[in-house]
N, C-alpha and C positions, 0 to 999 in steps of 0.2 A: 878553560875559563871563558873565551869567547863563548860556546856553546852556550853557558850558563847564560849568559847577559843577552843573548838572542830576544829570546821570549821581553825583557824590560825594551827594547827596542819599540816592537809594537803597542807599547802605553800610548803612546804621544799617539801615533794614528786612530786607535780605538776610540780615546777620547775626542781627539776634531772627528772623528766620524760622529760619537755621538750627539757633540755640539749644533754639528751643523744639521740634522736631521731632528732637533728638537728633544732629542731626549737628555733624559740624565740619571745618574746611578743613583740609590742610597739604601742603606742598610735599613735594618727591622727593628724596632723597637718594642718594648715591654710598655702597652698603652696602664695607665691608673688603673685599678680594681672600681673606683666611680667617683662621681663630682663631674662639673662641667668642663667643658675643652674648647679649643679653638683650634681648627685645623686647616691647612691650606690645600685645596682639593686640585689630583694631576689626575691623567689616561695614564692607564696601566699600558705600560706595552708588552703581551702577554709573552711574543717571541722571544723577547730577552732577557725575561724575569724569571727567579728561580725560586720559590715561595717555600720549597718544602725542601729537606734536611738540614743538617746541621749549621748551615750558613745561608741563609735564604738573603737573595737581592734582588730588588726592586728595581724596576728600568720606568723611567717615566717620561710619559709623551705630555709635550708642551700644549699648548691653547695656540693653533696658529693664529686666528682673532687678536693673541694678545701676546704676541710676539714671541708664542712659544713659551710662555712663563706659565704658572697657575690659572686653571681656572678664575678660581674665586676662594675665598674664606667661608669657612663653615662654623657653624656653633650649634652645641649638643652637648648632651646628656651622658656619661659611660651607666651601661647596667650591666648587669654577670657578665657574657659575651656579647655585646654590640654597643655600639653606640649610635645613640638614637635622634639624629637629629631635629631642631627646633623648628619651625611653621615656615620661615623664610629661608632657610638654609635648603629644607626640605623641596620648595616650588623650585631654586635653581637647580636641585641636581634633576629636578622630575622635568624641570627645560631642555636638559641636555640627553633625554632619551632617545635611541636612535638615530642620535647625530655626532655620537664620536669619530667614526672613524673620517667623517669629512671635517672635524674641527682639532683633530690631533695628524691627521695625512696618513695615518696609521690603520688600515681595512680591520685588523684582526683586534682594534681597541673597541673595547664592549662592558669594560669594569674600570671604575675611579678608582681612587688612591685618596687614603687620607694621611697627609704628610707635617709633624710638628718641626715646624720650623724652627727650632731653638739654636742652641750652638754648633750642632751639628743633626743636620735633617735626616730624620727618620721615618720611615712608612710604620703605620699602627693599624690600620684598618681598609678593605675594602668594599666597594658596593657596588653593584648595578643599578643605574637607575633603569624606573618604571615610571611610565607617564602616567599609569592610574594606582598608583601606589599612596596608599592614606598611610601609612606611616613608612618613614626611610630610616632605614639602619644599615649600619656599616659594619661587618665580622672583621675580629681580632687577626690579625694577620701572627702573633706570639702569643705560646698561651704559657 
């Protein structure tokens, strides 16, 4: 019985590890087929994120800027696969080009995260920004 309860032991540590280095977990979500969205944009932290089979989890690195919380808010578009963000949501992720991994602490962050904040937070899409990029879009992370 000890045995078993081992492994729940290391909850508590994984979690304050996660806390204090900025990141935080959340599952995957089924984004709308289309209409417009609001999304709260993180750093993907690539190392600890598992995108692909049957249980994919999202590990997200904070904004050190801004206490480790989200970036910022985004607003867009869903079409078939992506979501296409709107003119000013667009310039802030094309600002953060090249400058993740000094503003998540995180060397290996390179891809954002779009996360719906509702009753329980969900990742639905990611993207890379590009600084010379005329249109931003974000792929479906559940299809």
């Amino acid at each position: 019985m000890a045995r078993r309860q081992g492994w729940r032991l290391l909850i508590p540590g994984v979690a304050l590890a996660l806390l204090l280095t900025g990141c935080e977990g959340v599952g995957v979500a089924d984004p709308p087929g289309e209409g417009t969205a609001s999304y709260q944009v993180w750093g993907l932290n690539e190392s600890s994120s598992e995108l692909g089979g049957d249980d994919p989890t999202v590990v997200l690195n904070g904004d050190l800027e801004r206490d480790s919380k989200a970036f910022f808010a985004v607003d867009g578009r869903w079409r078939e696969q992506s979501f296409v963000l709107d003119d000013a949501s667009a310039d802030k992720v094309r600002a953060l080009a090249g400058r993740l991994p000094e503003r998540t602490g995180d060397p290996r962050c390179e891809r954002l995260v779009l996360v719906d904040d509702g009753l329980v937070d969900r990742a639905v899409a990611v993207l890379t920004p590009e600084a010379d990029a005329t249109t931003v879009s974000a792929a479906r992370l559940a299809d």
